[in-house]
C-alpha positions in Angstrom: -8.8 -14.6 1.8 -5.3 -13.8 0.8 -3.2 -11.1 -0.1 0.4 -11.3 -1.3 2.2 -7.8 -1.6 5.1 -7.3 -4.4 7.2 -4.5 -5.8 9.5 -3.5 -2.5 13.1 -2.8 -2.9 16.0 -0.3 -2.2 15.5 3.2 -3.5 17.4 6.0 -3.6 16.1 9.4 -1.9 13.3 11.0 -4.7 13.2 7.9 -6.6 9.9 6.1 -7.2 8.3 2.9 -6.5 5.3 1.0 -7.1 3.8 -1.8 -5.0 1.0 -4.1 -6.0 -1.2 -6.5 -3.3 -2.6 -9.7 -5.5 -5.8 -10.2 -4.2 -8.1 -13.4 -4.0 -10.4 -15.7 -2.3 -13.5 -12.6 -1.6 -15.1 -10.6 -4.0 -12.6 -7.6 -4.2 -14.6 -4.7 -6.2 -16.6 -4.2 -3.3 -14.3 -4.5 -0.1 -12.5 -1.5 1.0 -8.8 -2.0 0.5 -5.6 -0.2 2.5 -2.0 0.2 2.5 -0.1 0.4 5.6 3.6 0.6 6.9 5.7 0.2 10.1 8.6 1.1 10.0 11.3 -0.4 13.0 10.2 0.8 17.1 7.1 2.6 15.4 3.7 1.6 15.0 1.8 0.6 11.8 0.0 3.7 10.3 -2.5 4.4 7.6 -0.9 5.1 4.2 -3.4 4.9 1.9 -7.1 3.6 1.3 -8.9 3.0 -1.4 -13.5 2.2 -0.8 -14.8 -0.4 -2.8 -17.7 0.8 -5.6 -16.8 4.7 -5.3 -13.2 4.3 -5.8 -12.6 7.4 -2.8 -9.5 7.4 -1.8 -7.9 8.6 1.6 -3.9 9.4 2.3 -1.9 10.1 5.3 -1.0 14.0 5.4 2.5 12.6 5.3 1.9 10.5 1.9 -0.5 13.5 0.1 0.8 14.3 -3.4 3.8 11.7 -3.8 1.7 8.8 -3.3 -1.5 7.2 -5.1 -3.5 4.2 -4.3 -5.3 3.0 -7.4 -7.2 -0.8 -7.9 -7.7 -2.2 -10.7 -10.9 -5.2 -9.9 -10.4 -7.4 -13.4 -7.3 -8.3 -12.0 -7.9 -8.4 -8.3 -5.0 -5.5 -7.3 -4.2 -2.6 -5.3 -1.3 -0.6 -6.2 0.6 2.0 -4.4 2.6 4.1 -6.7 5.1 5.9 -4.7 7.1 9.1 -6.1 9.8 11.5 -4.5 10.8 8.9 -1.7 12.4 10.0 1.4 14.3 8.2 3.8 11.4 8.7 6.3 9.3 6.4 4.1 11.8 3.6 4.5 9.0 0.7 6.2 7.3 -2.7 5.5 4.3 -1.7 3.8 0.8 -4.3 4.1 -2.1 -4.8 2.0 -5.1 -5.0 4.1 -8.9 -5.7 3.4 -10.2 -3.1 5.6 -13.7 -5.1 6.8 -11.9 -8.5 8.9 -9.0 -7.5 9.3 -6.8 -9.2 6.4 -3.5 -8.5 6.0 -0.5 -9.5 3.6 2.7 -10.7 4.5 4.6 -7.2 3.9 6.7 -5.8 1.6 9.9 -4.3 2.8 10.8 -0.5 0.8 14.2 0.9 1.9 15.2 4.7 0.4 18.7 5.4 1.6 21.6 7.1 -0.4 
C-alpha cells in the first residue's frame, strides 16, 4: 500500500487549495479513504472522509462548507478541495486508508498574509 499526497503550498487567507493522495498497491473503490491534519503542539484530527462504494462523505464541523473530499477510482485519487482558507487551517494534511491504518507522508498547507 502506498499513498503519496501532493498539492500543499502557501496560501493567502480566503484563498483556495486542492490536495490530491495517489493511491496504489490495494484495490481503492472499495476502501474507505480520509484526510487528516496536525498542525504544530496539536493532535492529528479528522478532516474529511470519504466510504468506498456509497461515496458518503463525512467533515469536521470546522471544515463543513469550505472543504470537499471527492475520489475519483479510474485514477486511484482522493482530493481535498479546500476554499476560503484561514490561518487556523495552516497544518500537514495525510491521506489515510481508513481500514489498516495507511498513511501518506504529509503535505504541508500554510495560509498566512
Amino acid at each position: 500500500v502506498q499513498l503519496v499526497e501532493s498539492g500543499g503550498g502557501l496560501v493567502q487567507p480566503g484563498e483556495s487549495l486542492r490536495l490530491s493522495c495517489a493511491a496504489s498497491g490495494f484495490t481503492f473503490s472499495t476502501y474507505t479513504m480520509a484526510w487528516h491534519r496536525q498542525a504544530p503542539g496539536k493532535e492529528r484530527e479528522l478532516v474529511a472522509l470519504i466510504q468506498g462504494v456509497t461515496d458518503s462523505t463525512t467533515y469536521a464541523d470546522s471544515v463543513k462548507g469550505r472543504f470537499t473530499i471527492s475520489r475519483d477510482n479510474a485514477k486511484k485519487t482522493v482530493h481535498l478541495q479546500m476554499n476560503s482558507l484561514k490561518p487556523e487551517d495552516t497544518a500537514v494534511y495525510y491521506c489515510n486508508r481508513v481500514r489498516g491504518g495507511y498513511w501518506g507522508q504529509g503535505t504541508q498547507v500554510t495560509v498566512s498574509s
